[in-house]
C-alpha positions as CSV (number, residue, x, y, z in Angstrom):
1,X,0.0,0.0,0.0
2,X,0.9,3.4,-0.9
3,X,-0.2,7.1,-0.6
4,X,0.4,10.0,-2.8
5,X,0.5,12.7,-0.9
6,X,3.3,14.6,0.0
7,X,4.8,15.4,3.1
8,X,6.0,19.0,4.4
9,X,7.7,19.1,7.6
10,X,8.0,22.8,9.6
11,X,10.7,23.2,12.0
12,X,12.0,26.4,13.7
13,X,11.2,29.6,16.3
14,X,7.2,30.3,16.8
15,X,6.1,33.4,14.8
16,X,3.0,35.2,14.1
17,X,1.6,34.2,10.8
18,X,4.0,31.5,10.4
19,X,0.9,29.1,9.1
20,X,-0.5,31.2,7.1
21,X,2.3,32.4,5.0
22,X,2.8,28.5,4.2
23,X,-0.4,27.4,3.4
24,X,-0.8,30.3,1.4
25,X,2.1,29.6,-0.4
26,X,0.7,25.8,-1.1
27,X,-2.4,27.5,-2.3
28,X,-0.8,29.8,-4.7
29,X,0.5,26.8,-6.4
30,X,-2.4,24.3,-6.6
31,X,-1.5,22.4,-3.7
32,X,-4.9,20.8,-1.7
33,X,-3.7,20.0,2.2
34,X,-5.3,16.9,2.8
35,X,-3.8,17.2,6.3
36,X,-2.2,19.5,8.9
37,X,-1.0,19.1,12.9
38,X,0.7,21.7,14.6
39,X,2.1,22.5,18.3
40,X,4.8,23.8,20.4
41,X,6.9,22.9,22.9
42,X,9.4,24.8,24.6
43,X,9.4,27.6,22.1
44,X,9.8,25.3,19.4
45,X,7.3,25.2,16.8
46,X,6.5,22.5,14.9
47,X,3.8,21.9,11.7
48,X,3.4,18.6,10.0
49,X,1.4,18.4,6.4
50,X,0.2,15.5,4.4
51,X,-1.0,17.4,1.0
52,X,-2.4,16.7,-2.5
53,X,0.6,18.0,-5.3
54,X,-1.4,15.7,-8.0
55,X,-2.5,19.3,-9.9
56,X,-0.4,21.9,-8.4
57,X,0.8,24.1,-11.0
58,X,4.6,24.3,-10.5
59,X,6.9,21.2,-10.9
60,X,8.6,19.5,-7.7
61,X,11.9,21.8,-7.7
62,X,10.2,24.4,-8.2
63,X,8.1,24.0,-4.9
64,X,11.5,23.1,-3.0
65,X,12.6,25.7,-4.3
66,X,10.1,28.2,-3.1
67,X,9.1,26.9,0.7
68,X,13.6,26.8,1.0
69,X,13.2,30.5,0.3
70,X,10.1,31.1,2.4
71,X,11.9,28.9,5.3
72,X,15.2,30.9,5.2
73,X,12.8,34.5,5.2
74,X,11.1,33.2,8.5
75,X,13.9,31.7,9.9
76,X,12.3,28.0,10.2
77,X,13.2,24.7,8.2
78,X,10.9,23.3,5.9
79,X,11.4,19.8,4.0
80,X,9.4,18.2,1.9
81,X,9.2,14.6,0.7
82,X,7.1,13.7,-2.5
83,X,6.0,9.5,-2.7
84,X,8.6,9.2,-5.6
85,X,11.2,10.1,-2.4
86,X,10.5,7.2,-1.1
87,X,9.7,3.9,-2.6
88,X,12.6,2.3,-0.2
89,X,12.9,4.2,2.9
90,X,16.3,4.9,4.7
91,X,16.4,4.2,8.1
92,X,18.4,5.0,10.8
93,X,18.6,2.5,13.6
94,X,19.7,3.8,17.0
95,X,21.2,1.2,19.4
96,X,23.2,1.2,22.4
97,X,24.4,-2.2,23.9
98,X,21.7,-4.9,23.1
99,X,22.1,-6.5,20.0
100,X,18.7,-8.6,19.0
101,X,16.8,-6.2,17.6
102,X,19.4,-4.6,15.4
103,X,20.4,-8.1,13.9
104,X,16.7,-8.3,13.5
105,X,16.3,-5.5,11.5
106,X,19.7,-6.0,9.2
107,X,18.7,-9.3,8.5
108,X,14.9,-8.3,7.3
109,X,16.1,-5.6,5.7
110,X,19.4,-7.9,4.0
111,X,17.0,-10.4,3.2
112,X,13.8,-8.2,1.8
113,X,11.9,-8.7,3.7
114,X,11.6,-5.3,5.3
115,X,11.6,-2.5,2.0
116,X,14.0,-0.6,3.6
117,X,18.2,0.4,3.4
118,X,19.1,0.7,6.7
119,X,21.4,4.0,6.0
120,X,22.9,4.5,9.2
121,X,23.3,3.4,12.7
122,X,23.9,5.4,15.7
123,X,24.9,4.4,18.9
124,X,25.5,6.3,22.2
125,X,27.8,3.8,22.5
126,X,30.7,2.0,20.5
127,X,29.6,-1.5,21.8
128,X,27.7,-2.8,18.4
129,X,30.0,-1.6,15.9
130,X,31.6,-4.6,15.5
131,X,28.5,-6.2,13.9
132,X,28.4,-2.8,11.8
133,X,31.5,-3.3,10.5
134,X,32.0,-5.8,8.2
135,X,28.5,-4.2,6.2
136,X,29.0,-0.8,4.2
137,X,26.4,0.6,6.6
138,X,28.1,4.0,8.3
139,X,28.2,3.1,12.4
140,X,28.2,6.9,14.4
141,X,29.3,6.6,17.9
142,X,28.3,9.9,19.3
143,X,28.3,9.4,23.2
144,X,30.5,10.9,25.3
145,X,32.4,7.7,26.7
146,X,29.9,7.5,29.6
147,X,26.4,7.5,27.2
148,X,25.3,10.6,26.8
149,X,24.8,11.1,23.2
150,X,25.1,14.5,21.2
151,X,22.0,15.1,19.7
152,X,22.9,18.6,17.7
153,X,25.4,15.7,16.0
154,X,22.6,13.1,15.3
155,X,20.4,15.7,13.7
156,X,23.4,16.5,11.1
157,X,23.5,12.3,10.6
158,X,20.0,12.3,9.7
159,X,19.8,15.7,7.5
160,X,22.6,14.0,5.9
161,X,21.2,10.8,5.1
162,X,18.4,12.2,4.1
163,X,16.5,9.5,7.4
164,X,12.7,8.9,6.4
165,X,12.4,6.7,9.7
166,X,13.8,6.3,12.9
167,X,14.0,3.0,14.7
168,X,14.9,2.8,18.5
169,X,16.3,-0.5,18.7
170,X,16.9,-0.8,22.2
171,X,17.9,2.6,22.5
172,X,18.6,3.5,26.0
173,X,18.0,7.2,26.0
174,X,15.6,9.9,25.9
175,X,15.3,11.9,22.7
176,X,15.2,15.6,23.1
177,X,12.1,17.7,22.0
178,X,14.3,18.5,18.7
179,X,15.0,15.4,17.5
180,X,11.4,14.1,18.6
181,X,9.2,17.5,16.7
182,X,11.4,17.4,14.0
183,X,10.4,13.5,12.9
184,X,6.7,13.5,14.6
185,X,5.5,10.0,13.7
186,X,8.6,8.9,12.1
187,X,10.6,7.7,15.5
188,X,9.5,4.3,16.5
189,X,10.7,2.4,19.4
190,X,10.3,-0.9,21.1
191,X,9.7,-1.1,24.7
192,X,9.9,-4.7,26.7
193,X,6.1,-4.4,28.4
194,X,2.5,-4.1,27.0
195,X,2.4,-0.6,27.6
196,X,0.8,1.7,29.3
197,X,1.8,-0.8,32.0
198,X,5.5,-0.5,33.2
199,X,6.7,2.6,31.2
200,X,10.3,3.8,31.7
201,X,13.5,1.3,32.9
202,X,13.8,-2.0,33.4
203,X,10.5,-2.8,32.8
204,X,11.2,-6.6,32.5
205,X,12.0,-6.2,36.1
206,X,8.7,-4.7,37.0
207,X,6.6,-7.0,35.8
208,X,8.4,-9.7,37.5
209,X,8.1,-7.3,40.9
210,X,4.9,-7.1,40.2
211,X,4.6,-10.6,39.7
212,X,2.4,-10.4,36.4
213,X,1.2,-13.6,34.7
214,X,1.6,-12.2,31.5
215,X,4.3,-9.9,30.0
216,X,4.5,-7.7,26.2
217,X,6.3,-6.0,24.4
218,X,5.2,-2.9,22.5
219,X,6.3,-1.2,19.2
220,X,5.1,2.4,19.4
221,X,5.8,6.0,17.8
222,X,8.0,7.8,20.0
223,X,6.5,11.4,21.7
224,X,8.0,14.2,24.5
225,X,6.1,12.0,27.2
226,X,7.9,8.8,27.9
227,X,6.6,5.6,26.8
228,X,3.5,7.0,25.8
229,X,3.1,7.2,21.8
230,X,0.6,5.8,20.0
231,X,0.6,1.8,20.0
232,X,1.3,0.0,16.9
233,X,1.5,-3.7,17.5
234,X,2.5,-5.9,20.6
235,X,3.0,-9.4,21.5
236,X,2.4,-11.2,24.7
237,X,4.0,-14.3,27.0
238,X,3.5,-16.0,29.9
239,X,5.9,-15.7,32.8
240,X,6.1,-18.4,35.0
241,X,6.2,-18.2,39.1
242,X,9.7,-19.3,39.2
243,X,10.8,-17.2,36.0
244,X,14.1,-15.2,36.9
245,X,14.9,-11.8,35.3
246,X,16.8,-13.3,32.6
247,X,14.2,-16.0,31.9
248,X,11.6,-13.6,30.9
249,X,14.2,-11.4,28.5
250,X,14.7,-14.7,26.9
251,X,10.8,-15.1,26.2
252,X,10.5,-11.2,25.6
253,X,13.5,-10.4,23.3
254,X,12.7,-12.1,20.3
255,X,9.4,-10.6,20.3
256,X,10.7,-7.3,20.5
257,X,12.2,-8.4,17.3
258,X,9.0,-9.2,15.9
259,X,6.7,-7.0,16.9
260,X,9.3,-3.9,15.8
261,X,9.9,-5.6,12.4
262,X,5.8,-5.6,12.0
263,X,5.6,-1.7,13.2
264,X,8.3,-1.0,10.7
265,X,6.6,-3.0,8.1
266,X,3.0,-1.0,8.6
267,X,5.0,2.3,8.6
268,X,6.8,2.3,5.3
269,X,3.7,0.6,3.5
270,X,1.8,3.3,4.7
271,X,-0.8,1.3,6.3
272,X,-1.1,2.8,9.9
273,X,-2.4,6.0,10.6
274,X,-2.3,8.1,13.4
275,X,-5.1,10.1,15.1
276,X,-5.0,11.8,18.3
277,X,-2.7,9.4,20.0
278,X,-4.2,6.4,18.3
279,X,-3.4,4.1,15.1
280,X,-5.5,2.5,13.4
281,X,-4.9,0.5,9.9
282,X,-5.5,3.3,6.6
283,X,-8.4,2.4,4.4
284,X,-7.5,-0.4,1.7
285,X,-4.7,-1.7,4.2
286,X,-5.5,-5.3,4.4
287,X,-5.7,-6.4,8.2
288,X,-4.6,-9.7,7.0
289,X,-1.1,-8.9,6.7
290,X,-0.6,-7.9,9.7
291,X,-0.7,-9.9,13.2
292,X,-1.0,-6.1,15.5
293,X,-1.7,-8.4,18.4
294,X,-2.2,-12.2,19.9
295,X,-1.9,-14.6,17.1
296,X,-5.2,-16.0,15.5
297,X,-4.2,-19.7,17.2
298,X,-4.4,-17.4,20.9
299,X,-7.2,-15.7,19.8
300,X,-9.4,-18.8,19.3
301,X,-8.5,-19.7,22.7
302,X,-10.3,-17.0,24.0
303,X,-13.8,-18.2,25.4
304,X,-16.8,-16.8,23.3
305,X,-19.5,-17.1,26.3
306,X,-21.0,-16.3,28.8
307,X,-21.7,-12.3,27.1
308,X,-23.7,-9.7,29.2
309,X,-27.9,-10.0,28.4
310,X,-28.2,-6.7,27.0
311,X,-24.9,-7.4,24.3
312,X,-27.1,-10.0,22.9
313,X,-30.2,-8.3,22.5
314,X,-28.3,-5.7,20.8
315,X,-29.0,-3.1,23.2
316,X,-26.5,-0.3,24.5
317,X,-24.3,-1.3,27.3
318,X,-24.8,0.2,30.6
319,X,-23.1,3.9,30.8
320,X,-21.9,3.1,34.2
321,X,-19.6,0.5,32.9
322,X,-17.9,2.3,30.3
């Protein structure tokens, strides 16, 4: 599945006007906006746009051309990315010291089974580049020998590979605002519960403190709040009474694996959508594909009956319950 509309990224200072000096610019030229989300956080202003170039009336340079202009008289950066930018994606994975999930996703994406050149990875951390190294995929090691990572650095990595996605592959830190505005439903990570439950560190851990019967992982789009993006697929496990810490990141870890793979899958087919802080599957995405949650075998495990009275008659549930 594909889309053709094209996507315009604002980044920069809040100003007066600043919308309407775009969008007036689109609709000088032809150019329908079949979508538009805005905020601002911490000063920094941020305006994402899915719009219809099909009969605008200038030619693809030519629009570069004239919103680079418009962006360097306001001070703010604009890019823009037409569908013919992106019939394989380039990724940027960021890792720090666990290994599974980047494997995962240089295999699938090796292999073809993932649509995707994994263009560069970055690391907080020097510890994977030794399974970077033999590939002719660029490794960026820009912590500061004790894991704090220079973002100001990563955002020249991924202006200059030209990133459509970024995966958190076990990524142990917390983006900052301007990475996170600047790529607004193009971060995704993969977090070892089935969140919202156990958000933050070591969340393995809690569930066992907690002493859950069953544990998840989660593949998500990454926001400013922590571990609380919109959901895109997750996977479940038992965990037994006498399972140790390390027992249940042996269950978990290769489902991180799969359910990131899958959330990578539905992002660069252009199959999920998002919608205030939900996804849900675009029209003409076929649900088959994809397994979001339990498999079907788990699924038909689930008992069908007994169902409240008033369910079966058809009438509405009781408001108190919702």
């Amino acid at each position: 599945m594909t889309t053709d509309l094209t996507e315009i990224t604002v980044i920069g200072g809040d100003k007066t006007g600043l919308i309407a000096r775009v969008t007036t610019l689109l609709f000088e030229r032809g150019i329908n906006i079949e979508d538009l989300d805005q905020a601002v956080r911490d000063g920094l202003f941020r305006m994402s746009m899915r719009v219809d170039t099909e009969e605008m009336t200038c030619d693809p340079d030519e629009l570069r051309s004239a919103l680079l202009e418009l962006g360097r008289e306001l001070g703010v950066d604009i890019q823009v990315r037409f569908p013919s930018d992106r019939e394989t994606q380039r990724i940027a994975v960021c890792v720090t010291k666990e290994s599974h999930c980047l494997e995962g996703l240089m295999e699938a994406a090796d292999g073809g089974d993932l649509d995707v050149e994994i263009a560069a990875v970055i690391s907080n951390r020097g510890t994977l580049r030794h399974l970077v190294e033999p590939t002719d995929i660029p490794f960026y090691d820009i912590g500061d020998g004790k894991g704090s990572p220079d973002e100001d650095r990563m955002l020249d990595i991924l202006a200059e590979h030209d990133i459509d996605l970024i995966v958190l592959a076990r990524y142990m830190r917390i983006l900052g605002p301007k990475i996170v505005f600047r790529y607004e439903d193009r971060i995704i990570n993969i977090h070892p519960s089935l969140l919202p439950a156990f958000p933050g560190a070591a969340a393995y851990r809690q569930a066992k403190e907690e002493g859950v019967r069953i544990g998840g992982v989660t593949a998500h789009y990454v926001t400013t709040d922590l571990d609380q993006g919109p959901i895109i697929t997750q996977r479940a496990f038992d965990i037994p009474d006498d399972a140790a810490i390390d027992d249940i990141k042996a269950r978990g870890q290769p489902l991180e694996v799969e359910a990131l793979l899958e959330a990578v899958d539905l992002h660069t087919d252009d199959a999920v959508a998002v919608h205030r802080g939900r996804t849900s599957l675009r029209d003409g995405a076929d649900s088959g594909e994809y397994q979001l949650g339990l498999p079907e075998t788990a699924q038909e495990e689930n008992p069908t009956q007994p169902v409240d009275a008033a369910l079966d008659r058809g009438d509405a549930p009781n408001a108190a319950d919702d």
